[in-house]
C-alpha positions as CSV (number, residue, x, y, z in Angstrom):
1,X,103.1,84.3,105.0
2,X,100.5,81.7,104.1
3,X,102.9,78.9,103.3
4,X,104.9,78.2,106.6
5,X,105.0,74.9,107.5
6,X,107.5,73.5,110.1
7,X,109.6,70.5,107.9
8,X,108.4,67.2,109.7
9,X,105.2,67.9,108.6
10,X,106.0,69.2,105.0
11,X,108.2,66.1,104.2
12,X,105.3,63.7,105.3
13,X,102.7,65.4,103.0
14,X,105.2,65.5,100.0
15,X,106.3,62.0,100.2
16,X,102.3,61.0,99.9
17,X,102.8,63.2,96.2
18,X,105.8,60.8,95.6
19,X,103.9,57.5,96.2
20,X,101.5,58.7,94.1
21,X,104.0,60.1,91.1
22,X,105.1,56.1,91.4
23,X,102.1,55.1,89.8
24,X,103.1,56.5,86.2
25,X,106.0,54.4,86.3
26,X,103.9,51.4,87.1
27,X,101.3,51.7,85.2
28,X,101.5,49.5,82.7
29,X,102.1,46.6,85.5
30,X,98.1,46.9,85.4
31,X,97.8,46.1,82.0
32,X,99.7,43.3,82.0
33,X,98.2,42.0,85.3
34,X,94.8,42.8,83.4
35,X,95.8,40.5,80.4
36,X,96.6,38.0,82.5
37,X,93.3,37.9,84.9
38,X,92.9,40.0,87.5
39,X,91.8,38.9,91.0
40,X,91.5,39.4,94.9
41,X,94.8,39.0,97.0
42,X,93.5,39.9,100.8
43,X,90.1,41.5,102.0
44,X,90.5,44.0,104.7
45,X,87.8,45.4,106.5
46,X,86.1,46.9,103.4
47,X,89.0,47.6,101.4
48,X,90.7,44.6,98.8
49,X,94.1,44.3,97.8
50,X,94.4,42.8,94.0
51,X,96.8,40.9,92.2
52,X,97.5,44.6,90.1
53,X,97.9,46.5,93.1
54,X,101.0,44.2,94.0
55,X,102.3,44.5,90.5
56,X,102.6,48.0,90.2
57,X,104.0,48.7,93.7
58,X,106.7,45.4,92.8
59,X,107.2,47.5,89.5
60,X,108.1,50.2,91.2
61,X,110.3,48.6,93.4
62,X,112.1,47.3,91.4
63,X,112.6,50.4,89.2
64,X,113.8,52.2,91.9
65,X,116.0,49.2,93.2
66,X,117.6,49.9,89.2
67,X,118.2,53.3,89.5
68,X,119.8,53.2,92.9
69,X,121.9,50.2,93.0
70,X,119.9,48.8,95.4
71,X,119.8,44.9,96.4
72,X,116.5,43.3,96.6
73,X,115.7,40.6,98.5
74,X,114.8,37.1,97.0
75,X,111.4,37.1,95.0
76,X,109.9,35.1,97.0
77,X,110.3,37.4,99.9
78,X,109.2,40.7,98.3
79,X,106.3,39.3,97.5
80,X,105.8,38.7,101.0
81,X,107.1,42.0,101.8
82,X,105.0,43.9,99.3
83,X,101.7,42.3,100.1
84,X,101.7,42.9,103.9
85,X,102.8,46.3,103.2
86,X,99.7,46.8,101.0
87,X,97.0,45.0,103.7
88,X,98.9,47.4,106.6
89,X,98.1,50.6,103.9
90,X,94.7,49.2,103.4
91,X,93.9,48.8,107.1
92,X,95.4,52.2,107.3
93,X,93.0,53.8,104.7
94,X,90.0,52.0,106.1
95,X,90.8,53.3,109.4
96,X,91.6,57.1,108.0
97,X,87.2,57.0,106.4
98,X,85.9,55.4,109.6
99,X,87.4,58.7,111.4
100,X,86.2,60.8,109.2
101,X,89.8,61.6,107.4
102,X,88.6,63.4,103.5
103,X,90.5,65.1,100.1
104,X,88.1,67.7,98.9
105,X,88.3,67.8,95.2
106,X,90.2,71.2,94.8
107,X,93.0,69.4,97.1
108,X,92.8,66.7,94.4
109,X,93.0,68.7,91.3
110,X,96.3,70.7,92.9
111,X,97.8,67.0,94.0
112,X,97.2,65.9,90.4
113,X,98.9,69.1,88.9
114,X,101.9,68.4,91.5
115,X,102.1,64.8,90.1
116,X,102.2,65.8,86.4
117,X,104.9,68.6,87.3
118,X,107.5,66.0,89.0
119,X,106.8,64.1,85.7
120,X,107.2,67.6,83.7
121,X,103.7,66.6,81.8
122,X,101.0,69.2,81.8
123,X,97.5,67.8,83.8
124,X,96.4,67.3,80.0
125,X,99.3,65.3,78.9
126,X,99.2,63.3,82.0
127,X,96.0,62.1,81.2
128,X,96.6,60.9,77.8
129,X,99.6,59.3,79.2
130,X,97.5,56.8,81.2
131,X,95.8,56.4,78.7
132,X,98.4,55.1,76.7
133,X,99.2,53.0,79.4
134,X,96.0,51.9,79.6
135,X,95.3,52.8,83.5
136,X,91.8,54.7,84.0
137,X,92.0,58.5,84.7
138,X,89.5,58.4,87.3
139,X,91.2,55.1,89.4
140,X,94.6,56.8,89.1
141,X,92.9,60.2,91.1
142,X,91.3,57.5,93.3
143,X,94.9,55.9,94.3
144,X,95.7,59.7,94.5
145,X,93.4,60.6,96.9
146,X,94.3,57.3,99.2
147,X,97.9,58.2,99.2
148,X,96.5,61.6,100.7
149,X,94.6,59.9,103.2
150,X,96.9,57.8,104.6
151,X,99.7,60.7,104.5
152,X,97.0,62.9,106.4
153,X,95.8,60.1,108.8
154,X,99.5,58.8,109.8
155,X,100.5,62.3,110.3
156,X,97.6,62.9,112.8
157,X,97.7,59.9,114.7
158,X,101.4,59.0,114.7
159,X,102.8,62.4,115.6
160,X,100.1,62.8,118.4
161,X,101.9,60.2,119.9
162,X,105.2,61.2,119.9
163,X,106.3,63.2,123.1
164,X,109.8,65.1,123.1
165,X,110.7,66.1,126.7
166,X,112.7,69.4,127.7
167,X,115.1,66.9,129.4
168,X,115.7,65.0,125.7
169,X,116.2,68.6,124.8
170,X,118.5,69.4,127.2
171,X,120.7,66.5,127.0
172,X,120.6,66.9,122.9
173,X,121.9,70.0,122.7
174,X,124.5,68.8,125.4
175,X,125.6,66.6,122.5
176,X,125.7,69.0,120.0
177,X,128.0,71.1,122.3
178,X,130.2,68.9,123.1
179,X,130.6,67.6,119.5
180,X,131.1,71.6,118.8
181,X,133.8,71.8,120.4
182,X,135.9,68.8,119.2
183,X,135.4,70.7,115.6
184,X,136.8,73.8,116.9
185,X,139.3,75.5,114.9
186,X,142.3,77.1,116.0
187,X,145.0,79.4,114.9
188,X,148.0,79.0,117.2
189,X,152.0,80.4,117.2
190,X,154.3,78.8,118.6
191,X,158.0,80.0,119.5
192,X,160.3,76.9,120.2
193,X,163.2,76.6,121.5
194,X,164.6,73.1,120.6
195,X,166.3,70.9,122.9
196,X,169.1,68.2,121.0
197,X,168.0,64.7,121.4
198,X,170.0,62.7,123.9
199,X,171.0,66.2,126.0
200,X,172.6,65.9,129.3
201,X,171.1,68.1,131.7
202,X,173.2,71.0,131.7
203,X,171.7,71.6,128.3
204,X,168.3,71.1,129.1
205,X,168.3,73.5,132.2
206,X,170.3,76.1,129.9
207,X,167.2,75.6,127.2
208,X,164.8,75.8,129.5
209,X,166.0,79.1,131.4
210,X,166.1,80.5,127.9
211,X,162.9,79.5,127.3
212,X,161.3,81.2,130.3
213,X,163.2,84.4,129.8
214,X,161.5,84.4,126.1
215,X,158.3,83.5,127.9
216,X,158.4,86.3,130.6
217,X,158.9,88.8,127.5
218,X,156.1,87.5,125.3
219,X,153.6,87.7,128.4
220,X,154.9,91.1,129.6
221,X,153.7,92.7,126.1
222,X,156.7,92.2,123.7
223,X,155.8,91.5,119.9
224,X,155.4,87.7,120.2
225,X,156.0,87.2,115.8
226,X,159.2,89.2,116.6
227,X,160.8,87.0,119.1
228,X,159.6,84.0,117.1
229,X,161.8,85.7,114.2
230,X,165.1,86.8,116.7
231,X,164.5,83.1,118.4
232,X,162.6,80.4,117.5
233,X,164.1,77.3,116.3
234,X,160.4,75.8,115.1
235,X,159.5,76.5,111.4
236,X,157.0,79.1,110.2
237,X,159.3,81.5,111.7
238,X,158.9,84.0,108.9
239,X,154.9,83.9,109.6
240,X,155.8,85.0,113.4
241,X,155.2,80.9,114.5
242,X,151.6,80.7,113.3
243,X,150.4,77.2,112.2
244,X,147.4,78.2,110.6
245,X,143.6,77.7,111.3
246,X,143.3,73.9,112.2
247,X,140.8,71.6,113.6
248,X,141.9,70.8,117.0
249,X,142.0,66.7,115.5
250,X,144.9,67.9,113.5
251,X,146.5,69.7,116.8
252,X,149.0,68.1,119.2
253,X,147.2,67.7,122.5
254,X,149.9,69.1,124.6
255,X,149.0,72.4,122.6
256,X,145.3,72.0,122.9
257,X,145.3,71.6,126.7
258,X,148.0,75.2,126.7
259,X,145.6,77.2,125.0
260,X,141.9,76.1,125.5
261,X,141.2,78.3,128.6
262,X,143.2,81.3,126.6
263,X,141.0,84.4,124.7
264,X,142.4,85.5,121.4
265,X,145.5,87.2,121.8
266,X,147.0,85.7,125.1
267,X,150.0,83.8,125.6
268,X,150.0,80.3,127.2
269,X,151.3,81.0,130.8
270,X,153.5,78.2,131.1
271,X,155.8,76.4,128.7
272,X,154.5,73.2,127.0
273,X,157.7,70.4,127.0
274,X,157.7,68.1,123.3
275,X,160.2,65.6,122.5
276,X,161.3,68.7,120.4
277,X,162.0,71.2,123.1
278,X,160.0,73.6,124.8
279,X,157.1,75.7,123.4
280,X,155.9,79.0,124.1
281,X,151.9,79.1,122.2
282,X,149.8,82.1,121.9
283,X,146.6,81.7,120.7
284,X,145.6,83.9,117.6
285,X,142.0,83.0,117.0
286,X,139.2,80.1,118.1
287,X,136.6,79.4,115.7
288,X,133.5,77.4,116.8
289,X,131.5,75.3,114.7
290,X,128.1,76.1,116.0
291,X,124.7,74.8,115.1
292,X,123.1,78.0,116.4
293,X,124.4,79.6,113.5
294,X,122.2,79.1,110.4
295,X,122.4,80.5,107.2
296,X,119.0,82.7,106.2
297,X,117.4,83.4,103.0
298,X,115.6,86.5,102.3
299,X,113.5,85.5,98.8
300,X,110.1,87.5,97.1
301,X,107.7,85.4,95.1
302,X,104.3,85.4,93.0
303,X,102.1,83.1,93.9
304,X,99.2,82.0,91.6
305,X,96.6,79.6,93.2
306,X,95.1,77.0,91.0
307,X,91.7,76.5,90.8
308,X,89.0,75.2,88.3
309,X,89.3,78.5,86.3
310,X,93.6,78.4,86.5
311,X,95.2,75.1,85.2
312,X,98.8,74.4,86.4
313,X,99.9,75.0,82.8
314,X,97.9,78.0,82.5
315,X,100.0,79.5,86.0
316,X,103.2,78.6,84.9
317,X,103.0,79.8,81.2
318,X,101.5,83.1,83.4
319,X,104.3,83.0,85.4
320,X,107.0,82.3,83.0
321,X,105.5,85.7,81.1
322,X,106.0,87.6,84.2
323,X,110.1,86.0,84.3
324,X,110.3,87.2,80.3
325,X,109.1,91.0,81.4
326,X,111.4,91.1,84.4
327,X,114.6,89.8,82.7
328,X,113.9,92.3,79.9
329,X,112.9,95.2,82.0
330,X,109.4,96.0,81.2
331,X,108.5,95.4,84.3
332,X,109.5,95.1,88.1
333,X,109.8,92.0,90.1
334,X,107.7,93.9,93.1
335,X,105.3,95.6,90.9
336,X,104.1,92.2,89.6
337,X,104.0,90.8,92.6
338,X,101.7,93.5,94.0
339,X,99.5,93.1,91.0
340,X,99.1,89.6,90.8
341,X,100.5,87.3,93.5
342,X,98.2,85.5,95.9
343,X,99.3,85.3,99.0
344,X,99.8,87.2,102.0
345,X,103.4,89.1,100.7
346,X,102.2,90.8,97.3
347,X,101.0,94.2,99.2
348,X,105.5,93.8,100.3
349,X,105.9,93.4,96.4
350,X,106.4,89.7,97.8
351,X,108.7,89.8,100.1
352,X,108.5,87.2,102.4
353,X,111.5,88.1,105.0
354,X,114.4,86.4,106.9
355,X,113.7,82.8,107.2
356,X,115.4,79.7,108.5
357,X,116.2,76.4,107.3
358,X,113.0,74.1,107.7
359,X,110.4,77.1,107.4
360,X,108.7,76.4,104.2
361,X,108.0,73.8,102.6
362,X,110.7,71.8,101.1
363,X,109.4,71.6,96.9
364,X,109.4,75.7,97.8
365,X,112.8,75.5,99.8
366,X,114.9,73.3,97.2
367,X,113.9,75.9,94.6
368,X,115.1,79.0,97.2
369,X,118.7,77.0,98.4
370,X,119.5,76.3,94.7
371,X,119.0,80.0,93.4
372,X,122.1,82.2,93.4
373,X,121.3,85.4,95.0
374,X,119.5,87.6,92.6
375,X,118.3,84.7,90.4
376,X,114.9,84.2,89.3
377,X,114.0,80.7,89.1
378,X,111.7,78.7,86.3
379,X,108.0,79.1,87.3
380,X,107.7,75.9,89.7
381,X,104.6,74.5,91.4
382,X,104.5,73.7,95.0
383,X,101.0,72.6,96.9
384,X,99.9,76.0,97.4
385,X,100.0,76.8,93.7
386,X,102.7,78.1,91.2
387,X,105.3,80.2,92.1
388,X,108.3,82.5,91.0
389,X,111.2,83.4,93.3
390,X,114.2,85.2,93.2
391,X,116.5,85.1,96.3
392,X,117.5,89.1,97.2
393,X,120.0,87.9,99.9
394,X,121.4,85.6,102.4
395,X,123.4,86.0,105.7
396,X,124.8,83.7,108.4
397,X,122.9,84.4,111.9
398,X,122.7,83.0,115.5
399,X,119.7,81.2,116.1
400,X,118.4,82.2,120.0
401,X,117.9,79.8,122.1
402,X,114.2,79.6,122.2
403,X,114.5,78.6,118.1
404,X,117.3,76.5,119.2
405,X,115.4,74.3,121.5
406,X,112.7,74.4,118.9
407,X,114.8,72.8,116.2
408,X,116.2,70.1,118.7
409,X,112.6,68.9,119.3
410,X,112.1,68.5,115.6
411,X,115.1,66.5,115.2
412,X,114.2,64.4,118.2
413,X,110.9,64.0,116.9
414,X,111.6,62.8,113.1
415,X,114.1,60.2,115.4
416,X,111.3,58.8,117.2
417,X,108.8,58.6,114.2
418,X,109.8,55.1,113.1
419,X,109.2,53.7,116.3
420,X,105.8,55.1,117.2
421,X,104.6,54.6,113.6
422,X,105.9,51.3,113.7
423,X,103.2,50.6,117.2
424,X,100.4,52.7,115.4
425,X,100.4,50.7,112.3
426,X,100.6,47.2,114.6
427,X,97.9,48.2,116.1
428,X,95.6,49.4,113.2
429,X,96.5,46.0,112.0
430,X,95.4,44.1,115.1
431,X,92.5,45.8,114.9
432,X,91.6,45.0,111.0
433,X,89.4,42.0,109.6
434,X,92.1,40.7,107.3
435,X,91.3,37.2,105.2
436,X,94.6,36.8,102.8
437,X,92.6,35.0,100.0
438,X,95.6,33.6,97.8
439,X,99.5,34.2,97.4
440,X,99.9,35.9,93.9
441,X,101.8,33.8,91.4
442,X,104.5,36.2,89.8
């Protein structure tokens, strides 16, 4: 497979498309900041951040703020806000050119189709789009290819410095086991024999002795629903006793502590003593949750790569030919994908095996986890190029440990990210000429 990619990684590259999809919805905040004079916010280093460029990321703030309920801060203070974000991405971006950080233009063209897709616009229609906006074609691929850069820069530099030690590991997994077990479910029977409220101790002892004796039977091999049926003053005595599979939170913890040494099938050795009498428990079945145990999907696909002789719109209308001769029988998902596809899989008819959560990349995966099992899916377009999947099966399986430990350093590294970002950009900063010409007046 030519497409794996581990998800830290994937997400970081993807949100660097979803900056850059931003600008459509902002792009008329440079017309009006054209019509209204144009002019230099901060210099830094050899980069300049203008009176437009806060406009349109403020527009899209604020969009995004509309959509999601979200409660901005006082104006005064996103401006703030948005212009030192813009001279930390600007010190950023200088430093990605001085280390020798580039887009080749191929990588452009495919980030261009990606960002007409999201907008469901063909490359063609995106262009006369911002046009109609009035933002330049060439200056839109130009904030394009910075978002790029500083995606591809951060993901260098910050994740180089971000160290996950087998001892995190160790005590992470620790965690997850022990908060495993407080979601275990279990399926319990219980035989009781009740003991009056207020009874002297005559009564008691002759409850209890009856209790034992019922005990001694169940653990010497006698049908345990049975005597719950002959004997059991508890309800569910029709069901043989059994409660029913249910979280240990929703489990008395006199029962819990009787049975969670027992194996399916075994009786509690002793009797348990309630307010309500005594209990004889036999455990029925455990059930773990376990996050070693993952749900796979086994999917095929045809890739098509773009290029300067394949358009995105000329892939998908390919690929969305190839879905029409499938659906109707003329022709076989495999054969196509032998005859055409691009990538590693098409000699497997494009099969691309078992695989885990996280192991492509996620425009790819949300396609695959949403597709009901035989499903083809609309012709879609991912980084590599344009796909079609359909999903040929799924199964639950336990991870081993050596995956195990592999996904426990990705979660503990996507933890720390924030932090060591946070001292990478600092220090990019520090390291930046920055002269903050004039405050904008929105």
């Amino acid at each position: 497979m030519t497409f794996l990619f581990t998800r830290l990684a994937a997400w970081r590259t993807l949100a660097a498309l979803a900056a850059a999809a931003a600008l459509l919805s902002g792009a008329w905040a440079q017309g009006r900041a054209s019509s209204r004079g144009d002019y230099i916010v901060a210099v830094v280093n050899q980069e300049i951040v203008t009176y437009s460029d806060v406009m349109r990321r403020i527009e899209a703030i604020e969009q995004a703020a509309a959509r999601s309920g979200e409660r901005l801060p006082p104006r005064p203070q996103l401006v703030s806000e948005v212009v030192n974000a813009l001279i930390d991405d600007r010190a950023q971006l200088s430093h990605a050119r001085d280390t020798g950080v580039r887009v080749d233009e191929a990588e452009l063209d495919r980030a261009v189709a990606n960002v007409a897709a999201q907008n469901q616009l063909t490359p063609q229609q995106l262009r006369e789009r911002l046009a109609s906006e009035g933002l330049d074609y060439a200056r839109f691929r130009n904030n394009l290819r910075d978002q790029i850069l500083l995606q591809r820069v951060r993901e260098r530099e910050v994740q180089a410095r971000i160290r996950v030690t087998e001892a995190e590991i160790d005590d992470y997994l620790a965690e997850q086991r022990a908060r495993q077990a407080g979601a275990a479910e279990y399926d319990i029977a219980q035989l009781l024999v009740a003991v009056p409220e207020g009874a002297g101790d005559a009564v008691v002892a002759e409850r209890r002795a009856k209790a034992e004796d019922l005990l001694a039977q169940a653990r010497a091999g006698a049908d345990f629903a049975a005597l719950v049926r002959a004997h059991s003053d508890g309800a569910h005595r029709e069901d043989g006793g059994r409660l029913g599979l249910r979280p240990a939170s929703r489990l008395p913890e006199l029962f819990l502590s009787a049975v969670e040494a027992l194996k399916a099938g075994e009786v509690a050795p002793a009797l348990v003593r309630s307010g309500a009498g005594f209990h004889i428990l036999k455990l029925h079945e455990r059930r773990s949750a376990s996050t070693d145990l993952i749900t796979q999907t086994r999917a095929r696909h045809i890739l098509l790569r773009l290029s300067p002789q394949l358009s995105a719109e000329t892939a998908l209308r390919r690929l969305g030919e190839y879905k029409r001769r499938i659906e109707q029988g003329e022709a076989g998902f495999a054969q196509l994908a032998r005859e055409y596809s691009e990538d590693g899989s098409a000699s497997q008819g494009g099969d691309l095996g078992w695989a885990s959560p996280g192991q492509f990349v996620p425009e790819f995966e949300r396609v695959m986890n949403a597709l009901p099992t035989g499903r083809l899916s609309e012709p879609f377009l991912s980084r590599f190029g344009a796909h079609l999947v359909q999903v040929t099966d799924r199964r639950d399986t336990r991870i081993d440990p050596r995956e195990q430990r592999e996904l426990a350093r990705n979660v503990l590294r996507e933890r720390k990210y924030e932090q060591a970002y946070e001292e990478w950009a600092r220090e990019i900063r520090e390291r930046a000429y920055i002269d903050i010409r004039v405050r904008p007046e929105l």
